[in-house]
C-alpha positions in Angstrom: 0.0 0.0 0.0 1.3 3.5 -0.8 1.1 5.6 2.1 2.3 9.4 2.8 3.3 10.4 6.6 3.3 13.8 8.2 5.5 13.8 11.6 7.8 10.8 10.6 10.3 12.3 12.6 8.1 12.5 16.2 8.4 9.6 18.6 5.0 8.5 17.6 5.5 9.1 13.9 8.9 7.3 13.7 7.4 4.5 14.9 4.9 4.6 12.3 7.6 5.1 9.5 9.3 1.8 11.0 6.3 -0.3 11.4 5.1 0.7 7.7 8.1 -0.2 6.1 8.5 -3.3 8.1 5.5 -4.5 6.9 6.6 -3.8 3.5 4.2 -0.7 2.4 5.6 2.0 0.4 5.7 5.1 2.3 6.5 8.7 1.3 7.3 10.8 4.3 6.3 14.6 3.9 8.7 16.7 5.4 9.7 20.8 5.2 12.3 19.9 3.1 13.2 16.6 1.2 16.3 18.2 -0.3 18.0 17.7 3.1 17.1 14.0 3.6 20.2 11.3 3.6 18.1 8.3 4.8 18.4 5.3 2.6 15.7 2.8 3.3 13.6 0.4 0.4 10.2 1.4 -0.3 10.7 5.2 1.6 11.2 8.5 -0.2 10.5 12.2 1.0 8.5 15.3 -0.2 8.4 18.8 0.6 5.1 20.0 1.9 3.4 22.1 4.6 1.0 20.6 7.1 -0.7 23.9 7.4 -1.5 24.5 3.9 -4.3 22.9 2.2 -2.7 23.2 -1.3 0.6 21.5 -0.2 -0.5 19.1 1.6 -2.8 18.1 -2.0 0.1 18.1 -3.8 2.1 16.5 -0.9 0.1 13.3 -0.6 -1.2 12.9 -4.7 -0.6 9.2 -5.8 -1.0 7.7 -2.2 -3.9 5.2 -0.8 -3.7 6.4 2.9 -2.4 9.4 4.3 -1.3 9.4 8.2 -1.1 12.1 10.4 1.0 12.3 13.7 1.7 15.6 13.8 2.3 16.6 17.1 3.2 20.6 18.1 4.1 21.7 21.5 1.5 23.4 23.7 3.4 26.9 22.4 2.0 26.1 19.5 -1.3 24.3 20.2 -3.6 26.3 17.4 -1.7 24.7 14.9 -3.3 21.2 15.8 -6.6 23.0 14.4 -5.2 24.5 11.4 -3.6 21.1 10.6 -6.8 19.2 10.8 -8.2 22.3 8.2 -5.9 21.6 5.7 -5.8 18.1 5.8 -9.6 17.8 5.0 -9.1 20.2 2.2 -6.1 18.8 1.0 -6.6 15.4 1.2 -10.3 16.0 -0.1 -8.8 16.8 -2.8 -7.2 13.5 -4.1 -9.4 11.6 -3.7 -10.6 8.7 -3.2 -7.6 8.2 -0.6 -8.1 7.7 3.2 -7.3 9.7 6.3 -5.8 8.6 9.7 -5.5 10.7 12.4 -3.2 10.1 15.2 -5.2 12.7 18.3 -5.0 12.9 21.8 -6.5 11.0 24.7 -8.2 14.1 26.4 -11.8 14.1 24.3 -12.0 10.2 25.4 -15.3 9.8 28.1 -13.9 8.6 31.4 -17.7 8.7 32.5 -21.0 8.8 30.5 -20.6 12.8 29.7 -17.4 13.5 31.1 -14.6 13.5 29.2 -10.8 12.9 30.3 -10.2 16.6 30.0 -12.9 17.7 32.3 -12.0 15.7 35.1 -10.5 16.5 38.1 -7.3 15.9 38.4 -6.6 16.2 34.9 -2.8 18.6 34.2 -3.4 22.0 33.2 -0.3 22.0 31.3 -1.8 19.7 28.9 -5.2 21.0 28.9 -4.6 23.7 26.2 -3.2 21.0 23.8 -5.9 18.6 24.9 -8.8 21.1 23.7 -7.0 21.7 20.5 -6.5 18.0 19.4 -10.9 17.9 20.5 -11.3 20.8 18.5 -9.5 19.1 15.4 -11.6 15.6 16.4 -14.5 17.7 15.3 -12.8 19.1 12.1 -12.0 15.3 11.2 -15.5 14.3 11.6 -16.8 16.7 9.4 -14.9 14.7 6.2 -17.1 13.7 3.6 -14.6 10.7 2.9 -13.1 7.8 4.5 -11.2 8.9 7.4 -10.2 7.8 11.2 -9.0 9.0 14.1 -6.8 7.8 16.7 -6.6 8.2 20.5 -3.9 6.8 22.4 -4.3 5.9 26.4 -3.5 8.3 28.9 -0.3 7.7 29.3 2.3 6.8 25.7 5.7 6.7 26.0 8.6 4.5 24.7 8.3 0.7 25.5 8.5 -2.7 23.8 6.0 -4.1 21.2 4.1 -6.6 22.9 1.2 -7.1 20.1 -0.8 -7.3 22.9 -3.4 -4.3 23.1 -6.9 -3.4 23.0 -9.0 -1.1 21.0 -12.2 0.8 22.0 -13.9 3.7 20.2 -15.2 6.4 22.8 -14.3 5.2 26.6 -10.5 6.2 27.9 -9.1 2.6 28.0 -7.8 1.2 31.7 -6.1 -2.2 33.3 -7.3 -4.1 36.0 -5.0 -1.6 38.2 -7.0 1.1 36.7 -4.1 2.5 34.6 -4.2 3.7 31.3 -1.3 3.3 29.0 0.1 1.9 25.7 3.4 1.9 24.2 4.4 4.1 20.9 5.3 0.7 19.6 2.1 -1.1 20.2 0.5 2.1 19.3 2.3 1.9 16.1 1.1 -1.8 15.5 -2.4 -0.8 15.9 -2.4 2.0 13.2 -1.2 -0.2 11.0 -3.3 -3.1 11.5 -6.0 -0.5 11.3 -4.6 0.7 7.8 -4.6 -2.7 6.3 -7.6 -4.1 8.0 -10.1 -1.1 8.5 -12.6 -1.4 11.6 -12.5 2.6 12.2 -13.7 3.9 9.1 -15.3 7.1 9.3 -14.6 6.6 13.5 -12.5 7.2 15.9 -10.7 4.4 17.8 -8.3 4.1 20.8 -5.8 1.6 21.9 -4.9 0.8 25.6 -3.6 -2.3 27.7 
């Protein structure tokens, strides 16, 4: 399958590159600028486009069956998240038919009927700002008129071992028996890409959890 990446180079999106290629999928990474890219690796090339704007981000992802998202700004630049989600419905609108995925935050996932992870107590306000943007794009995504999905990862994601052992839910933040909720970026990885080849999201969001 021919798929184009935004955010290759994030922890989350590196992990997606490594799993894609593993798996033996073509994938064109979109970066700001593919003139300055040394890495040699079958089946991956770059190409120059802009997240932001609708037009490049047309031209950035032509020719491709599934484009990813996992871009991921700071909380300095949280607005972007928004503007991102804009342009990619435009852009990738544009090509189509082609599908989108996503890859959004855990704070818009219900940890009660009503109340979402965001709202309740105890939740960081460092993260709230990015946390209402990446709910704010949800709501752009869902207003595609094509096949796309969006992804929410547990509470807590961080750098681990791929276990292939996970499990998916669509609305409802994802916890253990301990009450924890957490996934790796690996096994996170795994599940976007069994998603991509075997579609169970589409036109939905999902989330992945232990």
């Amino acid at each position: 399958m021919k798929i184009a990446l935004f955010g290759s180079t994030g922890r989350i999106g590196s992990r997606i590159l490594n799993e894609a290629l593993e798996r033996g999928h073509q994938v064109t990474a979109v970066v700001r600028d593919a003139s300055q890219q040394t890495a040699k690796r079958p089946n991956l090339n770059f190409r120059t486009g802009d997240i932001l704007k609708p037009e490049s981000v047309a031209i950035a992802t032509k020719g491709n069956d599934v484009v990813i998202s996992a871009y991921g700004p700071g909380a300095g630049d949280a607005n972007q998240i928004t503007t991102a989600a804009k342009a990619l419905l435009e852009g990738v609108g544009t090509n189509q038919p082609m599908r989108l995925i996503v890859v959004g935050g855990a704070g818009a996932l219900e940890v009660n009927p009503g109340v979402q992870l965001l709202d309740a107590p105890g939740f960081p306000p460092a993260y709230k700002k990015l946390a209402l943007a990446h709910r704010d794009a949800l709501g752009v995504i869902r207003q595609a008129p094509f096949d796309w999905t969006y992804v929410s990862p547990s509470a807590e994601i961080d750098e681990g071992v791929q276990t292939g052992r996970f499990r998916t839910g669509k609305d409802q933040l994802l916890v253990d028996q301990h009450g924890r909720s957490s996934i790796s970026m690996e096994d996170f990885a795994v599940a976007i890409l069994d998603e991509v080849e075997n579609p169970n999201f589409s036109r939905d969001r999902f989330t992945v959890g232990y």
